[in-house]
C-alpha positions as CSV (number, residue, x, y, z in Angstrom):
1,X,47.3,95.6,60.6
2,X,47.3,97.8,64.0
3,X,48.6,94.5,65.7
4,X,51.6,93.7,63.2
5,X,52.4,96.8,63.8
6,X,52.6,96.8,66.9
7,X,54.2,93.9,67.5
8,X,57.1,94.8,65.0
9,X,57.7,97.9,67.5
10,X,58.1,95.9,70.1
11,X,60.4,93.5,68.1
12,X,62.5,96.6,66.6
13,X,62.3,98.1,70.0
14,X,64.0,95.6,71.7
15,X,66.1,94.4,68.9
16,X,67.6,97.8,69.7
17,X,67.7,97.8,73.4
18,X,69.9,94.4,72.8
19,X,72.3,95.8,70.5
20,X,72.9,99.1,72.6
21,X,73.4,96.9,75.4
22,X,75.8,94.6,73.7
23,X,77.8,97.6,72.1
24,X,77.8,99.7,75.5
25,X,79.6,96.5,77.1
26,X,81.9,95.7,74.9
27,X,83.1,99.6,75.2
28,X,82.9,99.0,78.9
29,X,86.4,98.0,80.1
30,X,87.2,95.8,82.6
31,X,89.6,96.9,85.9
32,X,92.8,95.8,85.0
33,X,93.9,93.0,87.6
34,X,97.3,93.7,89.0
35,X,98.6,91.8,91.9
36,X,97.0,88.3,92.9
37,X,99.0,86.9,95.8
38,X,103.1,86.4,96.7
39,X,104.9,84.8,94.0
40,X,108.2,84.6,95.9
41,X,110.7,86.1,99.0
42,X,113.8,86.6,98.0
43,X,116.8,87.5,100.1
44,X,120.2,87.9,100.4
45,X,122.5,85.9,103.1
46,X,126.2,84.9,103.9
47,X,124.9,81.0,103.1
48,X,122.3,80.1,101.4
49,X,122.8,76.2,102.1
50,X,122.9,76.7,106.2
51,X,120.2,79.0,106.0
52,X,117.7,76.4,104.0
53,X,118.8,73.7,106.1
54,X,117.9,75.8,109.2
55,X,114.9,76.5,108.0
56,X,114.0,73.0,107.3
57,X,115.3,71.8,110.7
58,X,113.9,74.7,112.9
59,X,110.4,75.6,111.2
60,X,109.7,72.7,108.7
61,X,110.0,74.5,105.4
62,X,110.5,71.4,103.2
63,X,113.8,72.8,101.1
64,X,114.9,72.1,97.8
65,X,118.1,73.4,95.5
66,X,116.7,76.6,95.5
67,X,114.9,77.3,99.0
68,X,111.3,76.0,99.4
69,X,107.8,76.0,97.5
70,X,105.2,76.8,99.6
71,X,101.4,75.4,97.8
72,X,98.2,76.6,98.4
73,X,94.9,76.4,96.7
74,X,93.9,79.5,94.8
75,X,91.5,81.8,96.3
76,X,89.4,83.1,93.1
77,X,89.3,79.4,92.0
78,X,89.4,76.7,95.1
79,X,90.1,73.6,92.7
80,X,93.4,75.2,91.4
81,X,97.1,75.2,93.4
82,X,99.1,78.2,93.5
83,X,102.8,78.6,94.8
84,X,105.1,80.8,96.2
85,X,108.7,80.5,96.0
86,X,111.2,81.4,99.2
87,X,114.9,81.5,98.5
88,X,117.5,82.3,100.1
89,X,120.6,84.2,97.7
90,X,124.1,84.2,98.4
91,X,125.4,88.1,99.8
92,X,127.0,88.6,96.8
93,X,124.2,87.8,93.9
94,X,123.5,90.8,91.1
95,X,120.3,89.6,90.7
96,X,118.6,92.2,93.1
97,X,120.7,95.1,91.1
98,X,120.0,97.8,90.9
99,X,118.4,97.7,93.9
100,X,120.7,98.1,97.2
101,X,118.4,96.2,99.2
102,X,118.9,92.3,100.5
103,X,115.0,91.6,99.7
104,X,113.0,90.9,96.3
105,X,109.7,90.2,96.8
106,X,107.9,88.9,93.5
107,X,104.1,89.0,93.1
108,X,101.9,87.1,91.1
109,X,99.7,89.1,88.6
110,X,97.2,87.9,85.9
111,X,98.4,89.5,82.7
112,X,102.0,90.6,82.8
113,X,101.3,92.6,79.4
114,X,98.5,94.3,79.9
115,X,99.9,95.4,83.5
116,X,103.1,96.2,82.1
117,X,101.4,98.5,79.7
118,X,99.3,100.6,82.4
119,X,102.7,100.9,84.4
120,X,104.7,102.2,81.9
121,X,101.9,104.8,81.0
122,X,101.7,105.4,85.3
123,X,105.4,106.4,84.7
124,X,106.7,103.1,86.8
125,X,110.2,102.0,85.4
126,X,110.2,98.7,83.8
127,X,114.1,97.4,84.0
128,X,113.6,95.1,81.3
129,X,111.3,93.3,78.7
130,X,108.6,90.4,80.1
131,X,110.8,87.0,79.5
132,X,109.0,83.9,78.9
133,X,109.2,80.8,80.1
134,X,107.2,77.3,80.3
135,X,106.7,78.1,84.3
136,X,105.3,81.9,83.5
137,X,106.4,85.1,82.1
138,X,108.8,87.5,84.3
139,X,109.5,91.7,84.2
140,X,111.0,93.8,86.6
141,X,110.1,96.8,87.8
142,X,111.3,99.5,90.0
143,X,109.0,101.3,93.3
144,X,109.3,104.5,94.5
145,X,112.4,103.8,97.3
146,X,114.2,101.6,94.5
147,X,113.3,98.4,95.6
148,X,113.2,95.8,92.6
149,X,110.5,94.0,92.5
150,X,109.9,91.0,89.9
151,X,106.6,90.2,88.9
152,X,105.8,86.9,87.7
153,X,102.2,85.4,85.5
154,X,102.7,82.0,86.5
155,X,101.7,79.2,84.5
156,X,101.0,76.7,87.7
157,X,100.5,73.6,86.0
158,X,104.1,73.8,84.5
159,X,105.8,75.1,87.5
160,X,104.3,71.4,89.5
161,X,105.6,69.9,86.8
162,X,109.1,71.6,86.7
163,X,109.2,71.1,90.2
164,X,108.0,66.9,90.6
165,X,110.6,66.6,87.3
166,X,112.9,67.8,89.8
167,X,111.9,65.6,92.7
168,X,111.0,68.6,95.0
169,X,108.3,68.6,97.5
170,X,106.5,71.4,98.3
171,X,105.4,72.5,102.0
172,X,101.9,73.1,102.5
C-alpha cells in the first residue's frame, strides 16, 4: 500500500510540476520582433531614369522599371532569399508626404499587426491603416524628426514571383 502510495505522489507531483510549467509559458510572452533587415531606399531626384541607368553603368546595380532589387539569403533562416528594394523617385512625388525629406527608408518587420499595435500604444503616429498585398503588408509611420518611414512584412516568395513575372533580375 505504502508503495502505491508513493508512487501516485510522485505521479500527481509531477503531473503538477508539468502543468504549472505548461501554464507559466503560455502566460510568458514572447519579445515582440520589430525590425528584421532593409526593405527598401527610397529617394527623391530630378530623373529617375538617368539616375538608374547611372547606377547600372557606374556600380552594377542591375535596374528595372522601378530602381533595383538587391537578394540576399535570410540571416535567421540561410535557405530563404530576402530582398531590398532601391528606387530612385522623381523630385516632385507625394509619396514621401508628409515628410519634407528626399529619403524613405522602409524596413522589413515580422508581424506588421502586432508591431503596429505596440507603436500605437508607444504613442508613435501611424499615418495610415496596414494595406495588403500578395507581395506583403505595408503601414506608415512617422519618427521623431518627421521622417516617414514605411514598414513592410514581406511575403518573399510572392515578391520573386512578381518580380520574374516581370522579367527583372535582381543584383546579388
Amino acid at each position: 500500500m505504502k508503495r502505491i502510495v508513493f508512487i501516485g505522489s510522485i505521479v500527481l507531483a509531477f503531473g503538477m510540476g508539468y502543468a504549472f510549467n505548461t501554464v507559466s509559458h503560455e502566460n510568458r510572452s514572447t519579445p515582440l520582433k520589430r525590425v528584421t533587415g532593409i526593405g527598401g531606399i527610397f529617394f527623391k531626384c530630378k530623373d529617375p531614369k538617368k539616375m538608374r541607368v547611372w547606377y547600372a553603368e557606374h556600380l552594377g546595380l542591375v535596374k528595372n522599371a522601378y530602381g533595383a532589387v538587391f537578394e540576399w539569403y535570410q540571416g535567421g533562416d540561410s535557405t530563404q532569399k530576402g530582398f531590398t528594394q532601391w528606387s530612385p523617385f522623381k523630385e516632385s512625388t507625394t509619396y514621401f508626404e508628409p515628410s519634407s525629406k528626399d529619403f524613405m527608408i522602409n524596413y522589413r518587420v515580422h508581424d506588421i499587426e502586432k508591431l503596429v499595435s505596440a507603436l500605437k500604444n508607444e504613442g508613435v503616429t501611424v499615418l495610415d491603416e496596414i494595406e495588403s498585398f500578395d507581395y506583403g503588408k505595408f503601414v506608415h509611420i512617422i519618427d521623431i524628426e518627421g521622417n516617414k518611414i514605411e514598414l513592410w512584412q514581406p511575403n518573399d516568395l510572392a515578391y520573386e514571383k512578381m518580380g520574374k513575372d516581370m522579367g527583372a533580375k535582381t543584383t546579388k
